[in-house]
C-alpha positions in Angstrom: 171.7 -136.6 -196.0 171.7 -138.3 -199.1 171.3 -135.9 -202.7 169.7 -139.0 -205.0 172.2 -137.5 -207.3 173.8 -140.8 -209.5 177.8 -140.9 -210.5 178.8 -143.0 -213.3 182.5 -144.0 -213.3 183.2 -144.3 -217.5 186.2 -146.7 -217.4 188.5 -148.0 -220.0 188.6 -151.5 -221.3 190.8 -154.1 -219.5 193.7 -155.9 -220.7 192.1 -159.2 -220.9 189.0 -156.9 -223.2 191.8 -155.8 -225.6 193.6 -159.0 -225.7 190.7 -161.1 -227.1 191.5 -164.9 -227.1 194.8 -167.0 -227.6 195.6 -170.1 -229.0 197.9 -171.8 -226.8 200.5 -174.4 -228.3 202.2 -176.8 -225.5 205.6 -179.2 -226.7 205.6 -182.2 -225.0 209.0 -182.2 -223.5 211.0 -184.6 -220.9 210.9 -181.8 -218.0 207.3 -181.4 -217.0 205.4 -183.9 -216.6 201.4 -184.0 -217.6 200.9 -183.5 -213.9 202.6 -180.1 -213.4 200.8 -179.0 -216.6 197.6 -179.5 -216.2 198.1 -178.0 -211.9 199.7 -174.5 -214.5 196.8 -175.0 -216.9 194.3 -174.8 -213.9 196.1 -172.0 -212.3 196.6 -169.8 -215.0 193.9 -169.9 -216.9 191.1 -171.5 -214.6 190.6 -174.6 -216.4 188.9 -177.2 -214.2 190.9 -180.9 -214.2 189.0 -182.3 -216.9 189.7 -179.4 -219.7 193.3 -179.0 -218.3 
């Protein structure tokens, strides 16, 4: 039997909330190559091909 009765869950900002946005600077170095950083770029921060 259901009491209609509502609970609101108050909940703390996340980390990405607090962290607000980053400016990302990227070397170019001899080690990795444009291919393994634009596969990181897409992995870590969701970036489709085209942005990465």
């Amino acid at each position: 039997m259901e009491s209609g009765a509502t609970i609101t869950e108050k909940k703390g900002k996340t980390s990405t909330e607090l962290a607000g946005t980053w400016n990302v600077l990227v070397f170019d170095d001899p080690v990795n190559l444009m291919d393994y950083v634009t596969k990181v770029f897409q992995k870590v921060f969701g970036y489709p091909r085209e942005k990465a």
